[in-house]
C-alpha positions in Angstrom: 50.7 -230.1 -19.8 53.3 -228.9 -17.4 55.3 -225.8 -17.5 58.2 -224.8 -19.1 61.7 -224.4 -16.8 61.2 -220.8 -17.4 57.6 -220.3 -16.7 58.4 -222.2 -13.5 61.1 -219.7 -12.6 59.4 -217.2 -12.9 56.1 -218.6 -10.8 59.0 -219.4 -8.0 59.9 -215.6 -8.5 56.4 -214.1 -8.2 55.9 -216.4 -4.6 58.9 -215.1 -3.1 58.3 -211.7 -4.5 54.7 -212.0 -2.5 55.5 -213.6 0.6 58.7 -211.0 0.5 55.9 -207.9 0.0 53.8 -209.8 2.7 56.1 -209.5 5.0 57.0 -205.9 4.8 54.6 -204.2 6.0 54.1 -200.7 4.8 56.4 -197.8 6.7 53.7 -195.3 5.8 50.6 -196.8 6.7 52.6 -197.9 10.1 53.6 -194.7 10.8 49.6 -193.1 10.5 48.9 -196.2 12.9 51.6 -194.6 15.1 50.4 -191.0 15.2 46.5 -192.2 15.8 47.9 -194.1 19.0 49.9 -190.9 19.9 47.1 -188.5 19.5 44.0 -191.0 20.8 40.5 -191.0 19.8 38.2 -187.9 20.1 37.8 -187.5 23.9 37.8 -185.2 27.1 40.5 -186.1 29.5 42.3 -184.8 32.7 46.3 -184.7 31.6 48.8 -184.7 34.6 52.6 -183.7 34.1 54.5 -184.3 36.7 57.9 -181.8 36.1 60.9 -183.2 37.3 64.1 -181.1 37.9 67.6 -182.3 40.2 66.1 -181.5 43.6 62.2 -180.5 42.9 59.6 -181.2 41.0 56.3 -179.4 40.2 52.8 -180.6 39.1 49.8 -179.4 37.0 46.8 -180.7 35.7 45.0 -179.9 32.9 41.3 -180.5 31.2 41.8 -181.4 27.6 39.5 -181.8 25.0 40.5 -183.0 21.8 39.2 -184.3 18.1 41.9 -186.9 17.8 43.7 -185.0 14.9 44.9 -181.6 14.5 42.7 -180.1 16.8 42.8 -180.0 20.8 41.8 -177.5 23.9 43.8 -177.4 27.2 43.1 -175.8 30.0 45.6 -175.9 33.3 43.4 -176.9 36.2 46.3 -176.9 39.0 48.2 -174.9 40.7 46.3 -172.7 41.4 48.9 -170.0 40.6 48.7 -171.1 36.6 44.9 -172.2 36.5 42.8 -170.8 33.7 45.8 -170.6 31.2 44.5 -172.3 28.0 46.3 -173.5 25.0 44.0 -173.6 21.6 45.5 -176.1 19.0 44.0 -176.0 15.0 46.9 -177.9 12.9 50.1 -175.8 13.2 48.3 -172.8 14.6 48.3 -172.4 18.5 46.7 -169.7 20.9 47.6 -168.8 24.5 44.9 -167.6 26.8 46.4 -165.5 30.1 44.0 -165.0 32.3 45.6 -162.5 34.1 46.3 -160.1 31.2 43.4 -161.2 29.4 45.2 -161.4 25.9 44.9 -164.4 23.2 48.2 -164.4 21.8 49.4 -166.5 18.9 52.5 -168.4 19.2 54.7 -168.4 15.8 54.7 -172.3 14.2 58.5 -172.5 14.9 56.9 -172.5 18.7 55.3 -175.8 18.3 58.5 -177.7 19.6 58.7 -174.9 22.5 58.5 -176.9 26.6 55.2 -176.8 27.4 54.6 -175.0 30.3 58.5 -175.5 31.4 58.4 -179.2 30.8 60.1 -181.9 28.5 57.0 -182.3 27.0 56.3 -179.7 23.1 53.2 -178.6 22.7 53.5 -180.5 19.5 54.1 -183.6 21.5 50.1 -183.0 22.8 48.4 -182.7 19.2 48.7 -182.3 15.6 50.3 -184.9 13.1 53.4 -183.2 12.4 55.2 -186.5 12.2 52.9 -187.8 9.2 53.1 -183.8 7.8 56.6 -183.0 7.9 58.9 -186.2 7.4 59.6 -189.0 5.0 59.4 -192.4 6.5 61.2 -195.7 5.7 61.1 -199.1 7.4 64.5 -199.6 9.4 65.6 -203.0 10.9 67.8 -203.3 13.9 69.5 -206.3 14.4 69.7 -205.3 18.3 65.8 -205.4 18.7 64.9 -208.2 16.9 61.1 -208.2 18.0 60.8 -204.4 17.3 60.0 -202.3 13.8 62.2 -199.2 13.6 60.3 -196.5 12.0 63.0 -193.8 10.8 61.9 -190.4 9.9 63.7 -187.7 8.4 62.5 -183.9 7.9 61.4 -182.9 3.6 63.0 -180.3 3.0 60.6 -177.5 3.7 59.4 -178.9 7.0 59.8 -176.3 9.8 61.5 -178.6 12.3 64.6 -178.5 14.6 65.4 -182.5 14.5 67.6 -184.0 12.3 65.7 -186.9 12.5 63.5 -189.2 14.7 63.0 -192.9 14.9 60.0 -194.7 16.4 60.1 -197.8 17.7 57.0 -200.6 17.7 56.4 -203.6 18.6 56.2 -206.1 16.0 53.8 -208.5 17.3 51.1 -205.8 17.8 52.6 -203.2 16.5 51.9 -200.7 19.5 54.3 -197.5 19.9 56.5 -197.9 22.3 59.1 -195.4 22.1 60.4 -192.3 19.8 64.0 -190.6 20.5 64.7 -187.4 18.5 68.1 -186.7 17.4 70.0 -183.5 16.4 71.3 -182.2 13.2 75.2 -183.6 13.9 73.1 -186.8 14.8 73.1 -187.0 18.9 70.1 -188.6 20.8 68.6 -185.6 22.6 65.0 -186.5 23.5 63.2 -189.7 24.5 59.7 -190.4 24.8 58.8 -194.1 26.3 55.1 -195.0 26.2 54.9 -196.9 29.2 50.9 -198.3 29.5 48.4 -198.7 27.1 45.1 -199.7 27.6 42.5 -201.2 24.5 39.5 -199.4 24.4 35.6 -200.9 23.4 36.2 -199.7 19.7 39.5 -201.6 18.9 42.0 -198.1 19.1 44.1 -197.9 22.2 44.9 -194.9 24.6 48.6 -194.0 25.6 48.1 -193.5 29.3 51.4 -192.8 30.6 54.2 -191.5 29.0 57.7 -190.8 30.3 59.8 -187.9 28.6 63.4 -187.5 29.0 66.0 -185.1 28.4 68.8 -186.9 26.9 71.6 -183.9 27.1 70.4 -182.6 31.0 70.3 -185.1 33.7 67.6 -185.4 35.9 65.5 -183.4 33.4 62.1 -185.7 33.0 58.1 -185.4 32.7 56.0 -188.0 33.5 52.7 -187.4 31.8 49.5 -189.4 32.4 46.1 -189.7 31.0 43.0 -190.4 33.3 39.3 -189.4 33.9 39.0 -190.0 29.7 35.8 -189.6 28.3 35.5 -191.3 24.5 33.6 -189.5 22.1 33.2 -186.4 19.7 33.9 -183.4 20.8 31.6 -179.7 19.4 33.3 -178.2 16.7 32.7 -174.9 19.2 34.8 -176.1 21.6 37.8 -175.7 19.2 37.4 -171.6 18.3 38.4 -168.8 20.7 35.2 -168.0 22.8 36.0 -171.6 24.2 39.7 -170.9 24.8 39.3 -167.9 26.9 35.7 -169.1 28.9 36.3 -172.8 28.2 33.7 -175.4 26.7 31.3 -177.6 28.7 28.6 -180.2 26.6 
């Protein structure tokens, strides 16, 4: 027996309702994809930033350890000048090892969007999941990069955070990140990170390995940061307390 005109209708409905939902794919499990390629696996590493002002520049390398989440321990390697400073991330709490006072102090949570070590990169641009934490997320289509999903982000309303809003851009195709720019409460551009390599690793996730961050209100204000010398696998849960941030953590 066939179906009714009706019964038909509503079958046509339910297809193009599917294919519709198919092809939307969802803004919040795209945006956890996001922040796992942002933050990496669980790893030690040797970060470089290279600082770049109008008419110098300045370099340092770090050793960073980190659990792929919310927790991560960085220690500056080079110049010599800075080396032994250490930076002790658990979720929004951070601790600052000088070694020439010989002081742990704790840096207040509004901090966590401070320069990092004088550069255009925030400490919470190194670790944490602040983006999943702290903003909503809806699925934003531009008409001017048609082979690009526009993630927008905007803060909830307790969420300690200076930006008005943030959009990150991915590819479609493999949905890779490939950009975020940070705007300001009256809605200018003022910050713009471009991921600018990639590489797969053996288990399927992939590792950011160079990263260019620009000052969009200072010009010539820029930090190139890179990722090399990475080691994949999990890092001691005593490598994250604050023995290891002042003496550091070898296993």
């Amino acid at each position: 027996m066939g179906m009714s005109k009706r019964a038909t209708q509503i079958l046509l409905a339910l297809l193009v309702f599917g294919v519709t939902a198919a092809q939307s794919p969802d803004p919040v499990e795209l945006l956890h994809q996001a922040v796992d390629q942002l933050r990496g696996p669980a790893m030690s590493a040797t970060y470089t930033l290279l600082v770049e002002r109008p008419g110098r520049s300045k370099k340092y390398v770090l050793n960073v350890l980190t659990d792929g989440g919310e927790r991560s321990l960085i220690r500056v390697v080079e110049p010599k000048r800075d080396a032994g400073q250490a930076f002790l991330t658990i979720g929004s709490d951070i601790w600052i090892f000088n070694p020439r006072l010989g002081r742990v102090l704790r840096l207040p949570p509004s901090g966590k969007n401070d320069r990092f070590l004088g550069s255009d990169v925030s400490y919470a641009d190194l670790s944490g999941r602040d983006l999943e934490k702290d903003y909503q997320v809806a699925l934003h289509r531009d008409g001017d990069m048609p082979d690009a999903l526009v993630l927008l982000l905007t803060p909830k309303a307790s969420a300690p955070v200076p930006w008005g809003r943030v959009e990150m851009v991915l590819v479609s195709k493999d949905k890779l990140l490939r950009k975020i720019i940070y705007y300001d409460q009256r809605g200018g551009a003022v910050k713009e990170i471009e991921f600018r390599q990639t590489v797969a690793l053996d288990d399927g996730r992939y590792l950011i390995t160079d990263t260019l961050v620009r000052d969009l209100v200072r010009i010539g204000y820029r930090t190139i940061f890179t990722i090399s010398n990475w080691k994949v696998g999990p890092v001691p849960d005593h490598c994250f307390t604050q023995a290891a941030l002042e003496r550091g953590c070898r296993f």
